[in-house]
C-alpha positions as CSV (number, residue, x, y, z in Angstrom):
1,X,0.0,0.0,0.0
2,X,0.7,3.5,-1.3
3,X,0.5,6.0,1.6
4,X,-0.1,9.7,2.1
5,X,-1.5,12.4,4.7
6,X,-3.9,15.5,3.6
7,X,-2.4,18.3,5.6
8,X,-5.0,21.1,6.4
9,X,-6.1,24.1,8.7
10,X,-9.4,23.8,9.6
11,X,-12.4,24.9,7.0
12,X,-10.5,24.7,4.2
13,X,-11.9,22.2,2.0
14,X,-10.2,19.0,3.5
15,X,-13.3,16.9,4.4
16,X,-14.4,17.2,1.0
17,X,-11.1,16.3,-0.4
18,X,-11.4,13.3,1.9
19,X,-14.2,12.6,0.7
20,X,-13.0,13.1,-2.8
21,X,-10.3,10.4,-2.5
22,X,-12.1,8.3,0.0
23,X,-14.7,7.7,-3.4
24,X,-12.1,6.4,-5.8
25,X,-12.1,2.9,-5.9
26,X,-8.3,2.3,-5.2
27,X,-8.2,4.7,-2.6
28,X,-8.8,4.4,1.2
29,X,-8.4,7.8,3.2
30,X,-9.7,8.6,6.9
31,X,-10.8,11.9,8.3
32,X,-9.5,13.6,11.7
33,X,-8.7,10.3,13.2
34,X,-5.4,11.6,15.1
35,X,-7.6,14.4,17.0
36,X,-7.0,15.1,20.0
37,X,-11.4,14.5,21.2
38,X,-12.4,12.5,19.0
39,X,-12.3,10.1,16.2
40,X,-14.0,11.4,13.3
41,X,-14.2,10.5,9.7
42,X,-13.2,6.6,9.6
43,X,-13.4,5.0,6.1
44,X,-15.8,1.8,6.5
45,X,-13.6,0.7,3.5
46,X,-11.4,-0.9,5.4
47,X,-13.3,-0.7,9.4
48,X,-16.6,-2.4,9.4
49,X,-19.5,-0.2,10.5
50,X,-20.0,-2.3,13.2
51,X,-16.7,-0.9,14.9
52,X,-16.3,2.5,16.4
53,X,-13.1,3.3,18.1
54,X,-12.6,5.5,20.7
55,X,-9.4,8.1,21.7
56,X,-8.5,5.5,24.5
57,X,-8.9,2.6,22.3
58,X,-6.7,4.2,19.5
59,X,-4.1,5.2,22.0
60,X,-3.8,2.3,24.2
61,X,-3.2,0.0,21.0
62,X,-1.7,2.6,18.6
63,X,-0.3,-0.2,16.2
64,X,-3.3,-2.3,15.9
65,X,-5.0,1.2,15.0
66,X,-2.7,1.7,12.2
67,X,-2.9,-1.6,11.3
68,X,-6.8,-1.4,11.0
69,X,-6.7,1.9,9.0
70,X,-4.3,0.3,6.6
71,X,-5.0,-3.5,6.3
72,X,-2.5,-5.4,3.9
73,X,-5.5,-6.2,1.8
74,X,-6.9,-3.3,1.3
75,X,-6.7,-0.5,-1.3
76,X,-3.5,0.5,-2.9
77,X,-3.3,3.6,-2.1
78,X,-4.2,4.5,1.8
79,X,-4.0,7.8,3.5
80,X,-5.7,10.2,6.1
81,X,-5.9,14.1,6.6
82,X,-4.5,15.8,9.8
83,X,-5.1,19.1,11.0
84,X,-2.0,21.4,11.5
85,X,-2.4,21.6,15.4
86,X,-2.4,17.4,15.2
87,X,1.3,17.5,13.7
88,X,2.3,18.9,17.1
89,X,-0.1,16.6,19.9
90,X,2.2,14.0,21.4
91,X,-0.2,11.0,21.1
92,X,0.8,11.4,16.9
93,X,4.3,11.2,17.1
94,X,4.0,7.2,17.3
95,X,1.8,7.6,14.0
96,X,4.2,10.1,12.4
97,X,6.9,7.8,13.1
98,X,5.5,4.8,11.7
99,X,3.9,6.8,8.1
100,X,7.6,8.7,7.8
101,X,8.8,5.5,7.4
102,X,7.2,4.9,4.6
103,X,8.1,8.0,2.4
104,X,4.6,9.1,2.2
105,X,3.1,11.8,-0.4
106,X,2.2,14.4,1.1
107,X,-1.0,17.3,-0.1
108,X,-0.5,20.6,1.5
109,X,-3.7,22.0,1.4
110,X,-4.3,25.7,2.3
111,X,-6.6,28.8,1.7
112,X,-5.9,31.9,0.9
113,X,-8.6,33.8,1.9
114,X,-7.7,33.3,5.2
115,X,-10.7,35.8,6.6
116,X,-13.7,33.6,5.1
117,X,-11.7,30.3,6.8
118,X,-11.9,32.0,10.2
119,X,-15.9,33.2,9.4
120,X,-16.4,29.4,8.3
121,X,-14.6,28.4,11.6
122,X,-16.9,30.8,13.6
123,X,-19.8,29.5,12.0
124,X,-19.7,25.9,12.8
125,X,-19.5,27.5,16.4
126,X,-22.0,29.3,15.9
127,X,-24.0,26.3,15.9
128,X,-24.3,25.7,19.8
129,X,-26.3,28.6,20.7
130,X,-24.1,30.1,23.8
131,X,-21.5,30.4,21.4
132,X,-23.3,33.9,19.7
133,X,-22.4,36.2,22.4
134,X,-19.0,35.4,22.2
135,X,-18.8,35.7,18.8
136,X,-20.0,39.0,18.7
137,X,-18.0,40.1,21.2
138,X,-14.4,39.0,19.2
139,X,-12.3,42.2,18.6
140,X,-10.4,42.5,15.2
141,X,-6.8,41.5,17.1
142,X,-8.3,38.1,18.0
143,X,-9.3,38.0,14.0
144,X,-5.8,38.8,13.2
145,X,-3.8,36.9,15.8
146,X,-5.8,33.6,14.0
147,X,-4.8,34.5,10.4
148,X,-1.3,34.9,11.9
149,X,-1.4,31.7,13.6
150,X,-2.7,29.9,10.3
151,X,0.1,31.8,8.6
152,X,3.2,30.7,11.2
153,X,1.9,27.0,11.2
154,X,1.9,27.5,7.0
155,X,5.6,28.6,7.1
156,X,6.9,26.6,9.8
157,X,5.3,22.8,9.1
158,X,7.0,22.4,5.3
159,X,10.4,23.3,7.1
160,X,9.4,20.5,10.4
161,X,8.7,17.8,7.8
162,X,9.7,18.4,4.1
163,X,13.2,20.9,4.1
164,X,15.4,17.3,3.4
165,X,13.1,16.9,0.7
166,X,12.2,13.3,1.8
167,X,8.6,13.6,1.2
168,X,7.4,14.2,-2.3
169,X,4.8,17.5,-1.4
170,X,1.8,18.2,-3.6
171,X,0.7,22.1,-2.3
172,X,-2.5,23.0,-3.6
173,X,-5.4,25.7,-2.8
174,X,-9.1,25.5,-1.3
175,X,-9.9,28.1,-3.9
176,X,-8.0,26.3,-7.1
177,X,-9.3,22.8,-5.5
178,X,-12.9,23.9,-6.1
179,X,-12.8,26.2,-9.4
180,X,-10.4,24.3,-11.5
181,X,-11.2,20.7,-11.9
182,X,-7.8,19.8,-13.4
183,X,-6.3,21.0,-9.8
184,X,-8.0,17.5,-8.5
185,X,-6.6,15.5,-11.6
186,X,-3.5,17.0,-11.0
187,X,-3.6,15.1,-6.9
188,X,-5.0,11.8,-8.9
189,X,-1.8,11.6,-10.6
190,X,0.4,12.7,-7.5
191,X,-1.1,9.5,-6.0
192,X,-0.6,7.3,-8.9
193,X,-4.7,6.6,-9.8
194,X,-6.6,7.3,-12.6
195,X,-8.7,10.3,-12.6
196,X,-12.6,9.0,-12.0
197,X,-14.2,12.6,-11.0
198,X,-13.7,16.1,-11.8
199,X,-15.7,17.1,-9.0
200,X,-15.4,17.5,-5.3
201,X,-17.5,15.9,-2.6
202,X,-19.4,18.4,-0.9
203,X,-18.7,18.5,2.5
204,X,-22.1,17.2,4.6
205,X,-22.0,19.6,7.0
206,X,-21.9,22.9,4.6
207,X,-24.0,21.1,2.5
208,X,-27.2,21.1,4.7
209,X,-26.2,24.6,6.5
210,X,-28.6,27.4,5.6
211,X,-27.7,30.9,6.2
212,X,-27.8,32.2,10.1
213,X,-28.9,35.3,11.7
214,X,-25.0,35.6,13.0
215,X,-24.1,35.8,9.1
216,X,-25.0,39.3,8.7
217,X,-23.3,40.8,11.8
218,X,-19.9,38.7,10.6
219,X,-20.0,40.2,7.4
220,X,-20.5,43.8,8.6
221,X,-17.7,43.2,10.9
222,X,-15.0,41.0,8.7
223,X,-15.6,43.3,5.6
224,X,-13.2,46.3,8.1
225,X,-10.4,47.2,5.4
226,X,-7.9,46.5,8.5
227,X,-8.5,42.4,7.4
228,X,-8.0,43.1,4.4
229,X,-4.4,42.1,3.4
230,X,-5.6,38.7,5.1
231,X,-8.0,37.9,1.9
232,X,-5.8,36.4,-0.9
233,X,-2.6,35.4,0.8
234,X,-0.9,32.2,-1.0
235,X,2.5,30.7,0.2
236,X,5.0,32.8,-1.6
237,X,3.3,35.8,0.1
238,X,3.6,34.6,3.4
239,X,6.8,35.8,4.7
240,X,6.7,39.3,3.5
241,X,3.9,39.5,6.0
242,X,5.1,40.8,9.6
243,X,4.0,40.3,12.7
């Protein structure tokens, strides 16, 4: 088996690239299952749906946890996305350890309008009710200290993992992912699979979410010109931004 991790901040398109990948039929990939709460997004390809697996389960018996995501018989190609803030919890360095081993590929996913991930992020908040106040009461430093954050972990993770250029890395863009079909051909051939879709899952959860009454206050209040230089930043921009 072929491996490979999704690296990805949060809201920025890597459930439905999951998704994506999870739907070819040579390809097994797994959600947030290295969270730290929770885990989320196993692939019944290879787990029955019989089984659910716990945090303690998965970190009591780390190798037999591996060994289920990744059977010997099952697809080729096997991989699973992680969160930036996962790459640095010490219950993943066992699972680090074992996949560095096996030269994986690598898609480093990011977004540049890094403004509409952190509204995204504050709108699956949003969703438990005592969560509005608080929302409302965020001051533009808290909005920029998160881009910044995003930004740091985008500059700092390629030289953690990739500077000896061990890892082959596929970088790619929420917003090129989901305008330009070739952009997901483009993965299909980093992993060595033919190309059986030109579009992208939707993810569930955006799917079924209808506009909230919190909407119009974040767009009045993340449309200040002082976010602005936060709303198209791509990777060769990142470090002429200062802190």
């Amino acid at each position: 088996m072929r491996h490979f991790i999704i690296i990805s901040p949060a809201r920025s398109g890597s459930t439905s690239l999951r998704e994506t990948l999870n739907a070819h039929s040579e390809i097994v990939c797994h959600g947030e299952v290295f969270a730290s709460g929770k885990v989320y997004g196993l692939s019944r390809k290879t787990i029955s749906k019989d089984i659910e697996i716990n945090v303690r389960q998965r970190n009591l018996a780390k190798d037999t946890f591996i060994r289920q995501l990744f059977p010997e018989d099952g697809p080729p190609v096997g991989g699973a996305k992680m969160l930036y803030q996962h790459l640095y919890e010490v219950e993943n360095l066992h699972f680090l350890n074992w996949l560095s081993q096996r030269k994986p590929g690598v898609i480093f996913l990011w977004r540049r309008n890094l403004i509409q991930r952190y509204k995204s992020e504050l709108l699956l908040r949003s969703m438990n009710a005592s969560s509005t106040q608080k929302i409302q009461a965020i001051e533009p430093r808290v909005v920029i200290n998160d881009c910044r954050t995003i930004i740091n972990m985008a500059q700092f993770i390629p030289r953690l993992l990739f500077r000896s250029g061990r890892y082959p890395v596929h970088a790619v863009d929420f917003e090129d992912l989901i305008s330009k079909p070739q952009e997901l051909a483009k993965i299909m051939t980093y992993l060595g699979v033919a190309n059986e879709t030109n579009q992208m899952s939707k993810d569930k959860r955006s799917a079924k979410a209808k506009r909230m009454p919190i909407e119009d206050y974040l767009d009045d209040f993340l449309a200040k010109p002082i976010f602005d230089r936060f709303r198209d930043v791509d990777r060769p921009v990142f470090k002429s931004i200062e802190s």
